[in-house]
N, C-alpha and C positions, 0 to 999 in steps of 0.2 A: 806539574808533579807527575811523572810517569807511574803508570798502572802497572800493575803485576799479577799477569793471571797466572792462575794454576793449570797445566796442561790436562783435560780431559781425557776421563779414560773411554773406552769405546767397548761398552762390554758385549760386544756380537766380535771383539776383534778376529775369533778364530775362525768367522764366516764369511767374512768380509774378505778375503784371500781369494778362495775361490768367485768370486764375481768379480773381481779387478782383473784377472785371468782372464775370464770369459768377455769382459770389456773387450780389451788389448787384444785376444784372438780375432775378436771380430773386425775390429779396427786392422788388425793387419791384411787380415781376407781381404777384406773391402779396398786395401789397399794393392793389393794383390792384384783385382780382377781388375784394376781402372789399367793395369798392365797390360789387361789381353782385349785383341779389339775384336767390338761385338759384333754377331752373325747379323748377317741381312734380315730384316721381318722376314718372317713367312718360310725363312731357307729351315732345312730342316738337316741339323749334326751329319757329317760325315758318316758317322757310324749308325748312324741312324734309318740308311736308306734302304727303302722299301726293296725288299729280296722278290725275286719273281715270284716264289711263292705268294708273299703278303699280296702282291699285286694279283695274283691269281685266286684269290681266293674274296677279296674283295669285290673283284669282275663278276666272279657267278654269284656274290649273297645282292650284288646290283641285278645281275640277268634275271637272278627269283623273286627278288623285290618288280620287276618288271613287268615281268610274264603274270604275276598276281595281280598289278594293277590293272594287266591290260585285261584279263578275264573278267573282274569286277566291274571297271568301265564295260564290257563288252554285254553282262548280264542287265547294267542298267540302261543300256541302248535299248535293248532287246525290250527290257519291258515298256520302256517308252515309246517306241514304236509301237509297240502291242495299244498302248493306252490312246494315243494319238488316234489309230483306227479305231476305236470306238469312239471316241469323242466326234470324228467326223459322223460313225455310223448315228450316233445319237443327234445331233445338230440335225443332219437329216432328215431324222424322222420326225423330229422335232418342229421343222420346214413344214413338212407335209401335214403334220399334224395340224396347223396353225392355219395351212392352205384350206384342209378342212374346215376349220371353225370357222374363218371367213368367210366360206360358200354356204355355209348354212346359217351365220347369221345373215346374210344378204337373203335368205330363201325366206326365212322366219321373218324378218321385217317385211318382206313384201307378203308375205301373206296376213302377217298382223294389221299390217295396212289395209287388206283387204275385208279383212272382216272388221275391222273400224267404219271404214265406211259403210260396211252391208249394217253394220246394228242398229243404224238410224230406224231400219225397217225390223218390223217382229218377227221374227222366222215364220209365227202360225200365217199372219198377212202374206208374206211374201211366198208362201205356200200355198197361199187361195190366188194366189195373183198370179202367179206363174201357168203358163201355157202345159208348160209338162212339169207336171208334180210328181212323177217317177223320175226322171232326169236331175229337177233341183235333189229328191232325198239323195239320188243317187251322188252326186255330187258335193254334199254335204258330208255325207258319211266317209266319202274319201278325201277331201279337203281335214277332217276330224284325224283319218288313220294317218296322214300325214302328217301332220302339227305334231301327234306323239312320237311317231318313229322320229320326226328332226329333232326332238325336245330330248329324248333317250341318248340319241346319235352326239347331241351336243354337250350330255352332261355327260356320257362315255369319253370324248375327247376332250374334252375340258380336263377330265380324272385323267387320262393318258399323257396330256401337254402337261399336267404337274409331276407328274414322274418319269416324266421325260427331263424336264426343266430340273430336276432333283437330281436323277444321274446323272444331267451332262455337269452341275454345279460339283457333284462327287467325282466324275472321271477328271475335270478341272484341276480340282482340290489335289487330288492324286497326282497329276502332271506336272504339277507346279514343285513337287515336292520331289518327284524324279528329276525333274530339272535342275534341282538344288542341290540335286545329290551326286550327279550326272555334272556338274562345274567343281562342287569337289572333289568328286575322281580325277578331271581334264587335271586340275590342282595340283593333286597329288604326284599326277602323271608327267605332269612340269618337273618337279620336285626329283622324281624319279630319273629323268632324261638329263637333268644335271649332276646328278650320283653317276649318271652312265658317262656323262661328257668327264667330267673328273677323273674317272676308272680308265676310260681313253687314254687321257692324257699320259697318267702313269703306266699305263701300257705301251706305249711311244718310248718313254723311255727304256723301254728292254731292248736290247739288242735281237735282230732278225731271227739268230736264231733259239731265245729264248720264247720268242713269240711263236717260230714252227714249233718247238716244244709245245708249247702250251696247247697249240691246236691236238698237236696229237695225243697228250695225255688227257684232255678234257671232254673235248666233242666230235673228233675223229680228223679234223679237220672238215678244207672245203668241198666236199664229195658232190659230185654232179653225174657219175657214172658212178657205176654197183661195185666194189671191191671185186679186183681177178680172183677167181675162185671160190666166190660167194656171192653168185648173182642171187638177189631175191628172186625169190619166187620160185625156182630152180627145181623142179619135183614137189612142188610141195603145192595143193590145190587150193582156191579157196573156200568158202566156207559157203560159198552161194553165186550164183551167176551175178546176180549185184554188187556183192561184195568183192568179186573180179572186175567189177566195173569200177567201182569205186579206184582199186588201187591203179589201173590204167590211169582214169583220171590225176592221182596225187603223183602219177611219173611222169604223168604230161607238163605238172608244173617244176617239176626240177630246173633249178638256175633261176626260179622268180626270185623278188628280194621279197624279206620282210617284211612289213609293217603295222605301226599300230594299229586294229581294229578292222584291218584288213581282209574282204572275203572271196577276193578274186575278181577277175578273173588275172589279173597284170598283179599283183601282191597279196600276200598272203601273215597274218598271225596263227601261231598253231593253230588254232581251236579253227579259227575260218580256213585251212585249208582243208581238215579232215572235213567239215559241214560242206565245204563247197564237192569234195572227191564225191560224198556221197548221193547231193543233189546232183550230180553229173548221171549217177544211176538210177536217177527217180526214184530215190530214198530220203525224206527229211528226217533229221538229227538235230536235235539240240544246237542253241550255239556256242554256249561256253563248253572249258573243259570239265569243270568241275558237274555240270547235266551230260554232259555227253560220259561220262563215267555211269552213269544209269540207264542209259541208251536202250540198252540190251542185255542180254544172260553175262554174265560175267565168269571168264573159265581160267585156270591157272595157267600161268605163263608158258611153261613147259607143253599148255595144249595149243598155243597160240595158233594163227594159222593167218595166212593173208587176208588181207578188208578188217581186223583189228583192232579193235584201239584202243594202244596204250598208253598208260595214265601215269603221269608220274608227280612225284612228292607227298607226302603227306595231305599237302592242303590240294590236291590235284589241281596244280595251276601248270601243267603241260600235259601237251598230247600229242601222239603219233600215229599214223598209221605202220600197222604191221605187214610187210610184205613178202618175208619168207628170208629163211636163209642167215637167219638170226638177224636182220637190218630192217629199219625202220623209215620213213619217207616224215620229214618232219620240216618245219619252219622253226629254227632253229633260235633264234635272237637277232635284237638290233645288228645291220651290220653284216647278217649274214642268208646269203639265201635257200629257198628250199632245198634239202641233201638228205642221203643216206647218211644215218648214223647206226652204230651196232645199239640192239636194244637194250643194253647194259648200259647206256650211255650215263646213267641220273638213275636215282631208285627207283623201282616202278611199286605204281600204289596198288592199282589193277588192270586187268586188260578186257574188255569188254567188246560183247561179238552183236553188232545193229544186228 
């Protein structure tokens, strides 16, 4: 016996339209796109490609990411070296102090030995007995001043060898902690030098003369001699016989390369080529840029004068020397070596006179 339904009604029927629509569109898309065949991993759209610009701009927010690690690495060198030499100073003393204690407990025992065995006799007996009773007091009394000056001396060095033993355990503590801090810079700096390797690479892809471009709007290019008609220095005097010394030095190194952490004499990072120009005049400076910005009085740019040094970015993670004639003597970035650049080259934060 066949069944007989009654056809149901759908009472959303007037909503149900629009989702059968949007079904079918998508179904067609998707059938659409199995049309088109898809891009390589990793390739990036036609239309998509990195314009010199992007690529330029990328390069320098790499070069300041750079130049900031390398200064932060270069500040926790610094103190760890700093802390290193005390930890030797202290171990040291520490040596010696111990050296001490040794010698006087050897002295202490053999004189406790010695009046051990004299107790068996009564000092008043051994005072009636003795041949010269001015000689034994005499000698008693100084046997007596002795025993306390060793006993003073050893409880003085004892109290010394525990705070010695306490700072070297602190300077330790401290090192250990520079050292940890000091692998996540190296880290970081890994980190950093693959952003740079990356930025390379897409700078390869610019044509040669996108890249002279870029030298020239950015950093002046590769300069190893002074611009015709603006030699630094050029009338304009420095600021001190040293500070003339100084800039001698930072032209002596023109043509070194870069590099990280670098303080010369064969390579150089900003910050260690100005510290190196100025130890050249028997002037110590700070070693990062960000202390070397406090160096000395600091004067507006417009008074600037050669020996110098100016400071650039906000977070002062670059530095130059000023040498005259509007140009600067600087270690430039990965890749490039010491040169004259105009001192407009990057913002300046301030210029500071050692």
């Amino acid at each position: 016996m066949a069944s007989h339904r009654s056809p149901r009604r759908n009472p959303q029927h007037g909503r149900g339209w629009p989702t059968r629509v949007t079904v079918l569109s998508a179904a067609a898309a998707g059938a659409a796109s199995a049309l088109v065949p898809a891009a390589p991993a990793g390739a990036e759209p036609a239309d998509h490609k990195p314009t010199a610009a992007t690529v330029n701009a990328r390069i320098d927010r790499l070069y300041e990411q750079a130049e900031g690690a390398t200064e932060k690495f270069n500040a926790v060198a610094e103190r760890t070296g700093k802390l290193r030499r005390q930890v030797e100073q202290t171990q040291d003393a520490v040596a010696r102090g111990q050296s001490k204690v040794n010698r006087l407990r050897d002295s202490l025992s053999s004189l406790a030995g010695a009046q051990y065995r004299g107790g068996a006799i009564d000092p008043t007996v051994a005072l009636l007995l003795t041949e010269d009773p001015d000689g034994f007091l005499d000698k008693a009394a100084t046997l007596d001043r002795i025993g306390s000056r060793q006993a003073l001396k050893l409880r003085q060095l004892r109290s010394a060898q525990r705070a010695l033993a306490q700072q070297r355990s602190e300077a330790s503590g401290k090192l250990a902690q520079l050292d940890s801090l000091q692998s996540a810079l190296k880290k970081q700096k890994r980190n950093v030098q693959k952003k740079l390797g990356a930025a390379q690479r897409l700078l390869n892809r610019l044509t040669p003369d996108e890249r002279a471009k870029r030298e020239r709007a950015t950093r002046g290019g590769d300069r190893h001699k002074a611009p015709e008609g603006a030699t630094p220095g050029s009338g304009m005097k420095a600021s001190s016989g040293r500070a003339a010394d100084a800039v001698s030095a930072a032209k002596s190194a023109l043509g070194k390369p870069y590099a990280w952490g670098a303080t010369g004499p064969g390579a150089f990072d900003c910050s260690g080529l100005t510290q190196w120009a100025y130890r050249q005049a028997g002037t110590s400076i700070p070693r990062t840029s960000q202390a070397q910005r406090s160096a000395g009085k600091q004067v507006p740019l417009s008074q600037a004068r050669p020996g110098d040094l100016v400071v650039y970015r906000d977070d002062a993670s670059h530095v130059g020397m000023y040498v005259g004639g509007g140009q600067v003597v600087h270690a430039p970035h990965p890749g490039a070596a010491v040169r004259y650049d105009p001192v407009g080259m990057m913002p300046v934060s301030s210029v500071t006179r050692p």
